[in-house]
mmCIF file as gemmi writes it, N, C-alpha and C atoms, coordinates in Angstrom:
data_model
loop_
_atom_site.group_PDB
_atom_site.id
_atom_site.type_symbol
_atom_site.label_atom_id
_atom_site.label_alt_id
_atom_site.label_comp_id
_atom_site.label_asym_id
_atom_site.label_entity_id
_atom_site.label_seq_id
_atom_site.pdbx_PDB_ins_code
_atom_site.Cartn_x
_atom_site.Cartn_y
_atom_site.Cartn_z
_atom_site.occupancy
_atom_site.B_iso_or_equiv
_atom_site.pdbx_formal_charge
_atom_site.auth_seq_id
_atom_site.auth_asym_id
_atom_site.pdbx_PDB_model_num
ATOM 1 N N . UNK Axp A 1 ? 114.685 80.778 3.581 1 0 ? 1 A 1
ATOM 2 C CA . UNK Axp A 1 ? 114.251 81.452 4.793 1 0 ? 1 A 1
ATOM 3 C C . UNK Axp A 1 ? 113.098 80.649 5.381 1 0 ? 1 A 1
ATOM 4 N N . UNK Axp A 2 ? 113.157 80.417 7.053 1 0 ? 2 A 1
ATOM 5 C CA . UNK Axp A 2 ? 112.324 79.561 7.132 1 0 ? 2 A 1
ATOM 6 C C . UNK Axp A 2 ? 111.755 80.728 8.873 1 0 ? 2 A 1
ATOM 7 N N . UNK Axp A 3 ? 110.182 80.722 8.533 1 0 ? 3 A 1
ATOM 8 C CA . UNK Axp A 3 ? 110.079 81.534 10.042 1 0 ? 3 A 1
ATOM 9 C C . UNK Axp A 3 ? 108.526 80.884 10.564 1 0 ? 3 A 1
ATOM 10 N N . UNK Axp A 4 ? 108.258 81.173 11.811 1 0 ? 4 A 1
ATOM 11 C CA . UNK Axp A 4 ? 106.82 80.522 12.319 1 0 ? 4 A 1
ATOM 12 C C . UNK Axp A 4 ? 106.327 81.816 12.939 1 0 ? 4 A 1
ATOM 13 N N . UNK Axp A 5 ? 104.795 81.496 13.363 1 0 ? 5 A 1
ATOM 14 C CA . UNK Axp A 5 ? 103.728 82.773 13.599 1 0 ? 5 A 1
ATOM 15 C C . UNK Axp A 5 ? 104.649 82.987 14.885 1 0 ? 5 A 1
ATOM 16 N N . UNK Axp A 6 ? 104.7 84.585 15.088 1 0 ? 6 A 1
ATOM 17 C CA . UNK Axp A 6 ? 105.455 84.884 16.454 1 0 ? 6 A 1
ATOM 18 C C . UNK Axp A 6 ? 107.103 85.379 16.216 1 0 ? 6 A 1
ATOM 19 N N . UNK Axp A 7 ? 107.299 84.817 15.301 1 0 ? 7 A 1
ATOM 20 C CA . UNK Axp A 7 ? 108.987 85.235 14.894 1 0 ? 7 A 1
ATOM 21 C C . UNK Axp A 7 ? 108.713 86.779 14.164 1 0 ? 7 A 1
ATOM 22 N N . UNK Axp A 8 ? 110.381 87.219 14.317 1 0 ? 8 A 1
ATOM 23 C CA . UNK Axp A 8 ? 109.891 88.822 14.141 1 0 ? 8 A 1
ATOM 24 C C . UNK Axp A 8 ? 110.74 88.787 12.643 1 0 ? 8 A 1
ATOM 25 N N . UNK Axp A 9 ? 110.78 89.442 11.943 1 0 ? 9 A 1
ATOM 26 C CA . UNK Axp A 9 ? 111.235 89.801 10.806 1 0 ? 9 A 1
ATOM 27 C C . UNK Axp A 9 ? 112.053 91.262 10.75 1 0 ? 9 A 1
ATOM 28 N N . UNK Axp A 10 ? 113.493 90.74 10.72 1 0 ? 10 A 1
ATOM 29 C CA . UNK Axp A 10 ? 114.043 92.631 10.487 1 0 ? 10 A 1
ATOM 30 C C . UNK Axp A 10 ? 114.374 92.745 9.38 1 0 ? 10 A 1
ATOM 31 N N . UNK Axp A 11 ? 113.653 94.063 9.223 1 0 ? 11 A 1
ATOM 32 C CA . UNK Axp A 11 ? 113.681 94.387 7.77 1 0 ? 11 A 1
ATOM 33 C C . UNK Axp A 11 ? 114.92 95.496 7.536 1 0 ? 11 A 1
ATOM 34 N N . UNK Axp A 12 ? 116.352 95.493 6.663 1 0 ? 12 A 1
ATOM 35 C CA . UNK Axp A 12 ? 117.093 96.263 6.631 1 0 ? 12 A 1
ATOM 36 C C . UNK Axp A 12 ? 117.2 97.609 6.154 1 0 ? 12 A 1
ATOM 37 N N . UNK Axp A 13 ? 117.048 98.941 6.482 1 0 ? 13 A 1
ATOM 38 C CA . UNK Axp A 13 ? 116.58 100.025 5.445 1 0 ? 13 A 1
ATOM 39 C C . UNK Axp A 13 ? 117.954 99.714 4.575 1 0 ? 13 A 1
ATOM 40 N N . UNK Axp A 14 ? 117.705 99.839 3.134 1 0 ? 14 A 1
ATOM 41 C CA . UNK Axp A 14 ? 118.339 99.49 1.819 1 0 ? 14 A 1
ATOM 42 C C . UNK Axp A 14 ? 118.728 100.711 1.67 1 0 ? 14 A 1
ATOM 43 N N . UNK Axp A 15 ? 118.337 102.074 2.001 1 0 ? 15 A 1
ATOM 44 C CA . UNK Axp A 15 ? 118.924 103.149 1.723 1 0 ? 15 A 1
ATOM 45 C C . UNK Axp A 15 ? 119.452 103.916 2.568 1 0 ? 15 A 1
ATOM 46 N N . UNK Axp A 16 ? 120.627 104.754 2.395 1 0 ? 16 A 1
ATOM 47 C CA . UNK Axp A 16 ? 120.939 105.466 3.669 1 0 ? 16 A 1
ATOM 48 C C . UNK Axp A 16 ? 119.969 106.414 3.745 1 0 ? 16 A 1
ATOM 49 N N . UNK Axp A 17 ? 119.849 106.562 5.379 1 0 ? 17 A 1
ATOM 50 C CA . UNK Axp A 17 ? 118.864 107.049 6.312 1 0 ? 17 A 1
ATOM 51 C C . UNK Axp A 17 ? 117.558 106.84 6.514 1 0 ? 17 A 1
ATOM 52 N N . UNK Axp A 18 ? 117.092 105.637 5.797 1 0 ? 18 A 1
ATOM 53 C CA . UNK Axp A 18 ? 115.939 104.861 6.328 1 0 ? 18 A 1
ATOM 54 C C . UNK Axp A 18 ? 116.657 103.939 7.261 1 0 ? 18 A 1
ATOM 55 N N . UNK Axp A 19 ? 115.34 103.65 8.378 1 0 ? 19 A 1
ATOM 56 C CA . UNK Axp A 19 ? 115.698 103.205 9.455 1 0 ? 19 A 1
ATOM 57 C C . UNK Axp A 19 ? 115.326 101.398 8.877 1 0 ? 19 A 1
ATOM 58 N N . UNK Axp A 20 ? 115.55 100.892 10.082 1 0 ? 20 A 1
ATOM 59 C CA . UNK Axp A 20 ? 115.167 98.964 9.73 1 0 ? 20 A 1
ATOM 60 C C . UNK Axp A 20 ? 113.965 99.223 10.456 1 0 ? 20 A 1
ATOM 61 N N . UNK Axp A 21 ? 113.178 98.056 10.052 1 0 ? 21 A 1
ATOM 62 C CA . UNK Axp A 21 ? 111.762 98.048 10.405 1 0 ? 21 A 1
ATOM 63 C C . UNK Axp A 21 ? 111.475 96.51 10.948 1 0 ? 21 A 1
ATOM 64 N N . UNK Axp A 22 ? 110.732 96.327 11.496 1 0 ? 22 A 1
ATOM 65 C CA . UNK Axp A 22 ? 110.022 94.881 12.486 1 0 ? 22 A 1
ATOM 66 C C . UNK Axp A 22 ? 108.874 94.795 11.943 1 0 ? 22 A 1
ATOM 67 N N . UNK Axp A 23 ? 108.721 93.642 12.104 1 0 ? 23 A 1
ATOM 68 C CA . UNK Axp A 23 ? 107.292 93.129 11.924 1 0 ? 23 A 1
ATOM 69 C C . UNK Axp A 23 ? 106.795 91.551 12.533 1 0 ? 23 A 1
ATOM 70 N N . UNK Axp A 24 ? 106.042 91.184 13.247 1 0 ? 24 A 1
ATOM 71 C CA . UNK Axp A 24 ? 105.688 90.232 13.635 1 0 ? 24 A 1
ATOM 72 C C . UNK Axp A 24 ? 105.156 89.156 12.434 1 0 ? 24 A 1
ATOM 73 N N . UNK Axp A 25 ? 105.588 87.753 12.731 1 0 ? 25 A 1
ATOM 74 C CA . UNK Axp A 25 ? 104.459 87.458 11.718 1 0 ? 25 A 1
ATOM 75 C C . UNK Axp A 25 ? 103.488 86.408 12.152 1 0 ? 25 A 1
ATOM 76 N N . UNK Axp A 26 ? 102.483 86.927 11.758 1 0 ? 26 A 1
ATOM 77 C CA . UNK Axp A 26 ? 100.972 86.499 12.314 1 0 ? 26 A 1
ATOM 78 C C . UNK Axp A 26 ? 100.681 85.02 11.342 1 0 ? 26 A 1
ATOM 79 N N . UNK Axp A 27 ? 100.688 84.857 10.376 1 0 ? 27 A 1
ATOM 80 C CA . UNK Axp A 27 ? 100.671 83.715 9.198 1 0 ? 27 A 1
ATOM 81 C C . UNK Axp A 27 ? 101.647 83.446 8.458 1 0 ? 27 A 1
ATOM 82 N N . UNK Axp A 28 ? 101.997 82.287 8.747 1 0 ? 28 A 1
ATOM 83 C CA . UNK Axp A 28 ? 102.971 81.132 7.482 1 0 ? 28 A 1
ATOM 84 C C . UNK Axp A 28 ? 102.084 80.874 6.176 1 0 ? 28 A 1
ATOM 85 N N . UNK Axp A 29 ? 102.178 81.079 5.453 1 0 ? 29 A 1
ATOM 86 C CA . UNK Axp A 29 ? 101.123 80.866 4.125 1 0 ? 29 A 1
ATOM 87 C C . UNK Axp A 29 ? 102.132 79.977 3.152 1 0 ? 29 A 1
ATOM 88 N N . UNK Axp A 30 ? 103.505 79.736 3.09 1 0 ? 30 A 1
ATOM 89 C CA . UNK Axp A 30 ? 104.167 78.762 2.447 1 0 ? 30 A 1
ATOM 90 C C . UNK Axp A 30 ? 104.512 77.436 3.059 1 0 ? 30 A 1
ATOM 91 N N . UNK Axp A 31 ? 104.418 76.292 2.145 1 0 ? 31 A 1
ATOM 92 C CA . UNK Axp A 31 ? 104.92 75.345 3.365 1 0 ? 31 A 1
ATOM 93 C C . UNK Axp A 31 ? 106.344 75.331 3.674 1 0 ? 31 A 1
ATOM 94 N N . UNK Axp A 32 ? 106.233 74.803 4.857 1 0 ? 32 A 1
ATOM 95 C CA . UNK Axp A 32 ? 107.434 74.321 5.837 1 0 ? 32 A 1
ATOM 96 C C . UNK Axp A 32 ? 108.099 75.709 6.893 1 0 ? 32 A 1
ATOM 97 N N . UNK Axp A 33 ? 107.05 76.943 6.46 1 0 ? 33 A 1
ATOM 98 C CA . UNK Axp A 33 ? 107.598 77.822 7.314 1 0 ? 33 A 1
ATOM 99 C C . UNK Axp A 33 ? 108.003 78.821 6.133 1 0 ? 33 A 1
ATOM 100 N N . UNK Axp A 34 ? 108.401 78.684 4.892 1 0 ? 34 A 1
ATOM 101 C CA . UNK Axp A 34 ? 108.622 79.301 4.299 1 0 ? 34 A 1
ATOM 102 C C . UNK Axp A 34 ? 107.632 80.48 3.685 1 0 ? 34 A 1
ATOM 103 N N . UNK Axp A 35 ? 108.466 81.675 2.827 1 0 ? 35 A 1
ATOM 104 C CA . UNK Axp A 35 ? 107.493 82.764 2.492 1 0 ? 35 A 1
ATOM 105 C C . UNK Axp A 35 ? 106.517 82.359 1.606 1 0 ? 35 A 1
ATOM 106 N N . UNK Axp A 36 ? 104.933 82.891 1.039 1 0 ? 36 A 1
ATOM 107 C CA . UNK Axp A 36 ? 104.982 84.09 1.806 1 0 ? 36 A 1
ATOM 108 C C . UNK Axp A 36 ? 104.485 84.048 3.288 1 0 ? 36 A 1
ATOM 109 N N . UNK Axp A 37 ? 104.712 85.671 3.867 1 0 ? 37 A 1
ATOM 110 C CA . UNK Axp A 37 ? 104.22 85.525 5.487 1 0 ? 37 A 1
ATOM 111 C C . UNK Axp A 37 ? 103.174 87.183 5.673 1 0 ? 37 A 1
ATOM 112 N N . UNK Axp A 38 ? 101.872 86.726 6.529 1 0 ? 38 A 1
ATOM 113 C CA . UNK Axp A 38 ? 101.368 87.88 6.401 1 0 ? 38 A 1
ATOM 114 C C . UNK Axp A 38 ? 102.191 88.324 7.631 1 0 ? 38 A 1
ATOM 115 N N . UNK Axp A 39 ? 102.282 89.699 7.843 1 0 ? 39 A 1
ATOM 116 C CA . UNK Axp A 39 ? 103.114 90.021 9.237 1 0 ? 39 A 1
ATOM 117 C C . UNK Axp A 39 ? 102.403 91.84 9.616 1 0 ? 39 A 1
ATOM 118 N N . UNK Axp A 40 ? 102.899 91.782 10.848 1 0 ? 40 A 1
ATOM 119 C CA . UNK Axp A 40 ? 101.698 93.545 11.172 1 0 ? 40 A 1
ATOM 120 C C . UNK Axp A 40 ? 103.258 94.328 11.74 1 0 ? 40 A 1
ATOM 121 N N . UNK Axp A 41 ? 103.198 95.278 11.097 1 0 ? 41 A 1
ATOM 122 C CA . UNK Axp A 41 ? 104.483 95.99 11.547 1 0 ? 41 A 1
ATOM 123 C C . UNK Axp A 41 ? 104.116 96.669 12.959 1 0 ? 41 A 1
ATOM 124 N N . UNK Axp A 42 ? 105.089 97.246 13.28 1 0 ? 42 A 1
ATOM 125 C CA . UNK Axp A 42 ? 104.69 98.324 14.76 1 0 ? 42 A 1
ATOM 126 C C . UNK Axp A 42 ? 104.095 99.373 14.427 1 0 ? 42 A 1
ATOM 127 N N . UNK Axp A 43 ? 103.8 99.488 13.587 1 0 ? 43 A 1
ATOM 128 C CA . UNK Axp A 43 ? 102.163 101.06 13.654 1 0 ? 43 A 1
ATOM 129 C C . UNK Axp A 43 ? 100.795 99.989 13.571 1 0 ? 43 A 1
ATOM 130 N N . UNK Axp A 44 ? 100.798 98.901 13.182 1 0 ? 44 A 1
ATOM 131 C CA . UNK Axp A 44 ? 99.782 98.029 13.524 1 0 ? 44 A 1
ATOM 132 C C . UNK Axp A 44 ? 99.363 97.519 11.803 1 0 ? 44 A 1
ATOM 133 N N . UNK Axp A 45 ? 99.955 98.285 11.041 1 0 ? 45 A 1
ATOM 134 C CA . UNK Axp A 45 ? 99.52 97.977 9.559 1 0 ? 45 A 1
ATOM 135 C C . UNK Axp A 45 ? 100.112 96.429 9.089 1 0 ? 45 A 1
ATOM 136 N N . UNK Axp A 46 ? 99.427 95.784 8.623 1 0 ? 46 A 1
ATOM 137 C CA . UNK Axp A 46 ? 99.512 94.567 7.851 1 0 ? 46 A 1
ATOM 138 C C . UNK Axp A 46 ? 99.7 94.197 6.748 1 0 ? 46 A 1
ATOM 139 N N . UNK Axp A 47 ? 100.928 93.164 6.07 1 0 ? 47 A 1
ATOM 140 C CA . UNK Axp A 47 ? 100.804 93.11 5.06 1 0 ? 47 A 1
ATOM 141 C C . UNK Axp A 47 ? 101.126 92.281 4.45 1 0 ? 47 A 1
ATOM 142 N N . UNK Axp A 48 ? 101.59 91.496 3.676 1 0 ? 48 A 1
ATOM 143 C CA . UNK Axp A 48 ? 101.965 90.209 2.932 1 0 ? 48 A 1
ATOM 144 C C . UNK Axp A 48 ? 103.384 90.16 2.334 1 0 ? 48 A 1
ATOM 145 N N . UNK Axp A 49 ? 104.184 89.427 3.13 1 0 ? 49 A 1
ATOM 146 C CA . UNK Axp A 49 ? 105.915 89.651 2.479 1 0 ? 49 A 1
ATOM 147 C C . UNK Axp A 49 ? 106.318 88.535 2.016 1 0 ? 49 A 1
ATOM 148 N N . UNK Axp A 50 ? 107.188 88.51 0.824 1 0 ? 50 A 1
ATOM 149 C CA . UNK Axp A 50 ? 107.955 87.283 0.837 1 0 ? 50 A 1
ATOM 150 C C . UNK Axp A 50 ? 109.648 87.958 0.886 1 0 ? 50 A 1
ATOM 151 N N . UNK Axp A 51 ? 110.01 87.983 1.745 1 0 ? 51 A 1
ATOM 152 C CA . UNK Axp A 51 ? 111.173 88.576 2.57 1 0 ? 51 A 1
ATOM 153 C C . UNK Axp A 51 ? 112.599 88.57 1.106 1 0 ? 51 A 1
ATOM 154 N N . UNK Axp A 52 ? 113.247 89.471 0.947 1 0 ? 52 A 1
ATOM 155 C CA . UNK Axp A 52 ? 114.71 89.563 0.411 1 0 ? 52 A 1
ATOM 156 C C . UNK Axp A 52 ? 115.515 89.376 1.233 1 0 ? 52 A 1
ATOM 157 N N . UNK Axp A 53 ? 116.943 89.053 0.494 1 0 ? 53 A 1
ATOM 158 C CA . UNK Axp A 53 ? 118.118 88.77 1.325 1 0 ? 53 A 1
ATOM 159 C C . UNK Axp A 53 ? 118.599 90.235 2.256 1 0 ? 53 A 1
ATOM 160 N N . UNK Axp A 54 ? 118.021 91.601 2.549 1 0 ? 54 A 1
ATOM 161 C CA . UNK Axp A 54 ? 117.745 92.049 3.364 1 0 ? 54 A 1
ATOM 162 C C . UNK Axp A 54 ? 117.148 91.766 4.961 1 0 ? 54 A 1
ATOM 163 N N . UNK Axp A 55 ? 116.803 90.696 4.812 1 0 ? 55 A 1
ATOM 164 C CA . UNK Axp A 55 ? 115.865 90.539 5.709 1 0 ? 55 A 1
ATOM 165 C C . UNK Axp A 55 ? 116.169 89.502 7.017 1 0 ? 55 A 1
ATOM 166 N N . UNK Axp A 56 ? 116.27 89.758 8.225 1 0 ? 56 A 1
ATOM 167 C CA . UNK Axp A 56 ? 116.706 88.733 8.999 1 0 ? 56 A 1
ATOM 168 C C . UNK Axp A 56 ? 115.406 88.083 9.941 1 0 ? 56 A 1
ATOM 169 N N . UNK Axp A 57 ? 115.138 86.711 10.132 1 0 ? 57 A 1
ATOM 170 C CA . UNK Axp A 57 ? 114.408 86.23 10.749 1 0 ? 57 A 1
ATOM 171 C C . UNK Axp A 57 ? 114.713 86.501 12.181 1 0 ? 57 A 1
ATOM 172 N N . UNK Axp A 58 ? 114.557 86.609 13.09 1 0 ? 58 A 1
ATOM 173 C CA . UNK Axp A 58 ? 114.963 86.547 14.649 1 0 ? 58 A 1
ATOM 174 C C . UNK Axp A 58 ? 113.537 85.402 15.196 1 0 ? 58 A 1
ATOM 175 N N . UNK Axp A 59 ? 113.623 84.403 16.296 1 0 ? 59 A 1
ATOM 176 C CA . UNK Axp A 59 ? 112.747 83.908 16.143 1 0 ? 59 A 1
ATOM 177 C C . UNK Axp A 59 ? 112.427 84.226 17.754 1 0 ? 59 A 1
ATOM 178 N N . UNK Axp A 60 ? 110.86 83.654 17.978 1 0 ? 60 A 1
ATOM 179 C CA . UNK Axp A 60 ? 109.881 83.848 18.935 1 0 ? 60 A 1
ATOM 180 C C . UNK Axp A 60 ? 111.167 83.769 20.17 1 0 ? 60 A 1
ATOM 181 N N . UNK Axp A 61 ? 110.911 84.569 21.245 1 0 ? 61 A 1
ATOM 182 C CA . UNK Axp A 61 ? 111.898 84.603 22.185 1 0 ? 61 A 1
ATOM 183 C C . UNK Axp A 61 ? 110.337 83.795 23.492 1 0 ? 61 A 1
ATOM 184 N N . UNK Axp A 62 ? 110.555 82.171 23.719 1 0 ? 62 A 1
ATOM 185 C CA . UNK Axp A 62 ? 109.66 81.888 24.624 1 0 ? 62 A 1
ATOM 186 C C . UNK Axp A 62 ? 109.584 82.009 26.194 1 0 ? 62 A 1
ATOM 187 N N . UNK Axp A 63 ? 108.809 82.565 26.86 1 0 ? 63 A 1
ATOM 188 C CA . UNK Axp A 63 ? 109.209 82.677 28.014 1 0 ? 63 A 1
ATOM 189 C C . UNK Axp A 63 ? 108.516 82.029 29.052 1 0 ? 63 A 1
C-alpha cells in the first residue's frame, strides 16, 4: 500500500452494520509512502494506522 499526505483512506466496516469510515492522511511516517500513516478521521480525531487489506487508498483529487 502506497499513499501521500492528502490521500483519503477508506476504511471497510468488517462487520455487518458498521458503516466504512474516511480518514485523511496528514503524515507518511514509512518510507516511500508506505504505512505507518497518521490520519484525522471526520469527527476530527487522530490517529496512527498501518492500514489492512480492508482498506482502500483513494488518492488526493487535485484541483
Amino acid at each position: 500500500m502506497r499513499a501521500s499526505v492528502g490521500d483519503t483512506l477508506l476504511v471497510h466496516g468488517r462487520i455487518v452494520g458498521r458503516q466504512d469510515r474516511t480518514a485523511e492522511v496528514v503524515e507518511v511516517l514509512g518510507p516511500d509512502g508506505s504505512p505507518p500513516y497518521r490520519v484525522r478521521f471526520e469527527d476530527g480525531r487522530e490517529a496512527l494506522m498501518s492500514p489492512g487489506p480492508d482498506t482502500v487508498v483513494r488518492p488526493r483529487e487535485d484541483s
